[in-house]
C-alpha positions in Angstrom: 0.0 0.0 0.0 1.1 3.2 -0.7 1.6 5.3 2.0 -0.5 8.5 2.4 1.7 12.0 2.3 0.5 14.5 5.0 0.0 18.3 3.0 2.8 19.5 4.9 5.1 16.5 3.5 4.0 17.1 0.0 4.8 21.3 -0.1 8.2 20.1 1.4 8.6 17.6 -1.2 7.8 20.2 -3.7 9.3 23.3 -2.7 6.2 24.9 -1.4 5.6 26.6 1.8 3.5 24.9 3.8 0.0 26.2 5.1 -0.3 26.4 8.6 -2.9 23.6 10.0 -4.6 24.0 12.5 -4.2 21.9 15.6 -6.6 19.0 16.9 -8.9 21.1 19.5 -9.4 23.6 16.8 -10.1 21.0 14.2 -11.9 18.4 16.4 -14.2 21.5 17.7 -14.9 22.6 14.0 -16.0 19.1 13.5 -18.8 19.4 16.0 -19.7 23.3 14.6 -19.9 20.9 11.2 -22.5 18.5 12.9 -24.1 20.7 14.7 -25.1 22.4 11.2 -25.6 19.6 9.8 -28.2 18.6 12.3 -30.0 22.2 11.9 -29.7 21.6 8.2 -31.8 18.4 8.1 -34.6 18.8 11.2 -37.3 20.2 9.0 -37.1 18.1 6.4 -39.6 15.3 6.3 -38.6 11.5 4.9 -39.6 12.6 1.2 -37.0 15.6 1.5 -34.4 13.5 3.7 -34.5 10.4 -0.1 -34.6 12.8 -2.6 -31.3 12.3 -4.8 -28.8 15.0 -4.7 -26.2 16.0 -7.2 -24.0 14.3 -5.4 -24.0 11.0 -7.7 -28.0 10.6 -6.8 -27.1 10.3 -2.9 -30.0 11.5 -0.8 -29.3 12.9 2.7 -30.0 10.2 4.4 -27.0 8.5 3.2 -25.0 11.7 3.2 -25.9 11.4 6.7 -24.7 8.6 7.5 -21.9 8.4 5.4 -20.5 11.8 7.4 -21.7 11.3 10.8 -20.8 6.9 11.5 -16.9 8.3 11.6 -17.6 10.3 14.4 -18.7 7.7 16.2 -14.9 6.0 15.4 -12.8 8.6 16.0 -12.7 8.6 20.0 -11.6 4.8 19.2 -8.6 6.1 17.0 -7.5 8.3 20.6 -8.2 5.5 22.9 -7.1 2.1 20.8 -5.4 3.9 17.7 -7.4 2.2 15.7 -10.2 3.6 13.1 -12.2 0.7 11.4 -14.6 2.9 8.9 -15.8 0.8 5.9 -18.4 3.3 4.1 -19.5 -0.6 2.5 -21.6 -1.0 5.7 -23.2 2.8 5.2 -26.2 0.8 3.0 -27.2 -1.1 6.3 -27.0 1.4 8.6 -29.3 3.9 6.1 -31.5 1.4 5.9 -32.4 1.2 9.6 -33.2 4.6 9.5 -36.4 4.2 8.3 -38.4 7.7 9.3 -37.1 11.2 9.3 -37.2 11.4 13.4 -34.7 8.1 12.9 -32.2 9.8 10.9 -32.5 13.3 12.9 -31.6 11.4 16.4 -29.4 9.3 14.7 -27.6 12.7 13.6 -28.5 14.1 17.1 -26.7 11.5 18.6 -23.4 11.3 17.1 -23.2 15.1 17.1 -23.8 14.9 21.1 -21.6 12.2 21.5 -18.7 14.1 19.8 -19.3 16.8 22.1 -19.0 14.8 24.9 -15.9 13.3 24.2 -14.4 16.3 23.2 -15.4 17.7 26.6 -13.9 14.6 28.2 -11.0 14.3 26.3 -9.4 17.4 27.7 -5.8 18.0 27.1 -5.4 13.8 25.6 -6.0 16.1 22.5 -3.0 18.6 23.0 0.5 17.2 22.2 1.8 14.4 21.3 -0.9 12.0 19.5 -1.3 8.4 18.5 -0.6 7.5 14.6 -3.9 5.6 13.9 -4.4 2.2 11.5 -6.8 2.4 9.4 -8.4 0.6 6.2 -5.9 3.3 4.1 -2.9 2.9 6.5 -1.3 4.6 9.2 -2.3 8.1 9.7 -1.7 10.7 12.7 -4.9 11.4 14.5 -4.7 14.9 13.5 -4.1 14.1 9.9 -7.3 12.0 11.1 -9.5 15.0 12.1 -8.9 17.0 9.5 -9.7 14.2 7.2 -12.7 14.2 8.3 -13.2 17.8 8.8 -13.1 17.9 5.5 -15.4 15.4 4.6 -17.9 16.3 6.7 -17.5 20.3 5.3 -17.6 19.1 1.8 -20.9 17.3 2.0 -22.6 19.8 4.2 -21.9 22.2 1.3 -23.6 20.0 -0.8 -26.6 19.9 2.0 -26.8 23.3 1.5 -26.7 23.7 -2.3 -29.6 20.8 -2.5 -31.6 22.8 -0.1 -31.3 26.0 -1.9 -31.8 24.0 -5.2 -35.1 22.0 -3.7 -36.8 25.4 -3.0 -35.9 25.5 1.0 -32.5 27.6 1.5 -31.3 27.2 5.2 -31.7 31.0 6.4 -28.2 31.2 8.2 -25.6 28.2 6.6 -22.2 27.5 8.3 -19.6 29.1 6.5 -17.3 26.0 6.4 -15.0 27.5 3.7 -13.5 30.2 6.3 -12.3 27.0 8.7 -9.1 27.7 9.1 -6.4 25.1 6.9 -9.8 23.8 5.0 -8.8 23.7 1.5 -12.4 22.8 0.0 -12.3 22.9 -4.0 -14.6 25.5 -5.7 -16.6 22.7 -6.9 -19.8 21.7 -4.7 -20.7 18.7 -6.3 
């Protein structure tokens, strides 16, 4: 396997300057800002809203959903056990069981609390010196980790936004994910 090059690795091996990155508590606590706006962005919509496909390769919001949220529930793991299991291949199953739109609100709910909470507990086990994580891509740091899916989650909740704009329902006041600091989103939404 090919190992994975962290940004600041690949503008060295090219001559650039790197970009400064923001540490984990920043980019751990922008990942709950992300959720939390991602929960606001989906509680009004009923079950028809939460299937409709999205320009995001006919993906509904339900599985964007899930697809962004189940990591958060394996990233306090990757502190703990350095260990981050995530295979999207089970995201099917897990949509599936969400069967109503209060299911996938609390399921949203949920994870979003339970990130909180751990970022709460975690304290300063987030500050220093942290774990390098396996994972189904490799080893990774836990903060290349975090931003990971900081950006991830950013990415699709600019495309929650753009479907809801697009389906006639704006959100009044969206999360301006793009001024995250070290959050290189592309220009492209979908």
């Amino acid at each position: 396997m090919t190992p994975i090059l962290h940004r600041s690795q690949l503008a060295s091996l090219l001559g650039l300057p790197a970009a400064e990155e923001p540490d984990a508590v920043s980019t751990a606590w922008d990942c709950a800002l992300i959720l939390d706006a991602w929960v606001d962005g989906i509680h009004d919509l009923d079950l028809d809203g939460l299937l409709t496909p999205t320009r995001s390769r006919g993906r509904t919001l339900r599985n964007l959903t899930v697809n962004v949220f189940h990591p958060f529930e394996l990233v306090p793991r990757a502190l703990t056990e350095a260990v981050f299991p995530w295979d999207p291949d089970g995201d099917d199953a897990r949509e599936a069981a969400l069967a109503s739109a209060d299911a996938i609100g609390a399921y949203a709910s949920d994870i979003a609390a339970a990130w909180r909470a751990f970022l709460v507990a975690s304290g300063d086990r987030l500050e220093g010196e942290l774990p390098a994580v396996d994972s189904p891509r490799g080893a990774i740091g836990f903060c290349e980790l975090l931003a990971q899916q900081r950006w991830h989650a950013a990415f699709h909740y600019r495309q929650l936004v753009a479907h809801r704009a697009e389906s006639g329902r704006p959100l009044a006041r969206p999360l301006a994910v793009e001024g995250m600091a070290g959050l290189d989103l592309p220009a492209d939404v979908f």
